[in-house]
C-alpha positions in Angstrom: 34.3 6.4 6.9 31.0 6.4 4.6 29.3 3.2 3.8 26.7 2.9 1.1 23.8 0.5 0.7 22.4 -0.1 -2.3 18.2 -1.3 -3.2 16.0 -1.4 -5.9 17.7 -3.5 -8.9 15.6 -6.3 -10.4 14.1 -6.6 -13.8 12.3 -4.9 -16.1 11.0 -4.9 -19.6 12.3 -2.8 -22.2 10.4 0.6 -21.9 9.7 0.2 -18.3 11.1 2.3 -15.2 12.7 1.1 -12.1 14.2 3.0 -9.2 17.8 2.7 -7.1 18.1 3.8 -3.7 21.0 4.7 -1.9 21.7 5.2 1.3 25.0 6.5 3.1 26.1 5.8 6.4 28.6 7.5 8.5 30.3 10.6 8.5 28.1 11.8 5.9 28.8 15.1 6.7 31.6 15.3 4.2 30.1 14.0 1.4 30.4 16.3 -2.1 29.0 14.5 -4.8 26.9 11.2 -4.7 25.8 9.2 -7.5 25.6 6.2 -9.7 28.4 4.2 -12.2 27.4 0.9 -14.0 29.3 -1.7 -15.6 27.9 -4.0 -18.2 29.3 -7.8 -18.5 32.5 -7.3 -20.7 32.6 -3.1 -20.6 34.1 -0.8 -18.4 32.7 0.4 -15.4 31.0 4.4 -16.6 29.6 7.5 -14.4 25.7 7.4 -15.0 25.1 10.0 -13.3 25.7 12.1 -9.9 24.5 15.1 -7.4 27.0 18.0 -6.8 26.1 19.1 -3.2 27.2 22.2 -4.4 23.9 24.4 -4.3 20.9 24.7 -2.1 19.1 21.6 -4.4 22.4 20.4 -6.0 23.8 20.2 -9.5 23.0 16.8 -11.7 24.9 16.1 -14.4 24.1 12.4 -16.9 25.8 10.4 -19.2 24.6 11.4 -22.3 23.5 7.2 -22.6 20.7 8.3 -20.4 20.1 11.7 -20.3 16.5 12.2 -21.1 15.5 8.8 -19.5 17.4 8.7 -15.9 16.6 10.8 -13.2 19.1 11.4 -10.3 18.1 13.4 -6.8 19.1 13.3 -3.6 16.7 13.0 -0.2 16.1 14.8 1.9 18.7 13.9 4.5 21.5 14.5 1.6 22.6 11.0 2.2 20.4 9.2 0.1 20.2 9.4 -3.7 17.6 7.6 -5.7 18.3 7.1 -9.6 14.8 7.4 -11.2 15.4 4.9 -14.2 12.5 5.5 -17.5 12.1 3.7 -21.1 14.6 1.0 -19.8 16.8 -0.4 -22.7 18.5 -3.9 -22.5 21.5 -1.8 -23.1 21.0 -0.4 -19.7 21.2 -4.0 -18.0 24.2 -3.7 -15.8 25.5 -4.0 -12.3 24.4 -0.1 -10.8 27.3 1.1 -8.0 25.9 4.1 -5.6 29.5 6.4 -5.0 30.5 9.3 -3.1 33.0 11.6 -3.5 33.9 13.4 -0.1 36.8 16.3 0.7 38.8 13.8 2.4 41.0 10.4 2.2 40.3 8.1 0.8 37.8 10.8 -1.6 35.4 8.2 -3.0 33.6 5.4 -1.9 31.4 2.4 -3.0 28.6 0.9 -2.5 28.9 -2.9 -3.6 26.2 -2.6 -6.5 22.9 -3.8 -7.3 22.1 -5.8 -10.7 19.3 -4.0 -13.1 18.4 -6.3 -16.4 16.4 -5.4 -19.2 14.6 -7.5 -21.3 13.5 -7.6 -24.5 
């Protein structure tokens, strides 16, 4: 089992930067790929982006929503990840879910989310 803790949502002016933090618990040894969804009030939960554990530093990949703005990156233990969030847009206000995906049942996990909310 992997449990994942979420930190760091608040608000924020448009243009500003905040940071998520996720930690993992567990038997983090499995994990694959960690990252972030978000789901807006009314919208569909999307990916915003994610760490492939594959590679010595990982590969990131980003919606294209954020791409440019977010930065994802894992610690150093490989069970944290940290979503580096810049030029915040009230579009981005949402609740922010740290996930995993790991090589074995049930292959993905949440964390329970953390609320980010842009002004204008």
């Amino acid at each position: 089992q992997v449990q994942l803790v979420e930190s760091g949502g608040g608000l924020v002016q448009t243009g500003g930067s905040l940071t998520l933090n996720c930690t993992a618990s567990g038997n983090t040894f499995s994990i694959n790929h960690i990252g972030w969804h978000r789901q807006a009030p009314g919208k569909q939960r999307e990916l915003v982006a994610f760490v492939s554990s594959v590679g010595s530093t990982g590969t990131t990949h980003y919606a294209d929503s954020v791409k440019g703005r977010f930065i994802v990156s894992r610690g150093n233990a490989k069970s944290t990840v940290y979503l580096q969030m810049n030029s915040l847009k009230p579009e981005d206000t949402a609740v922010y879910y740290c996930y995993v995906q790991v090589l074995t049942s049930p292959y993905t996990y949440w964390g329970q989310g953390t609320q980010v909310t842009v002004s204008s």
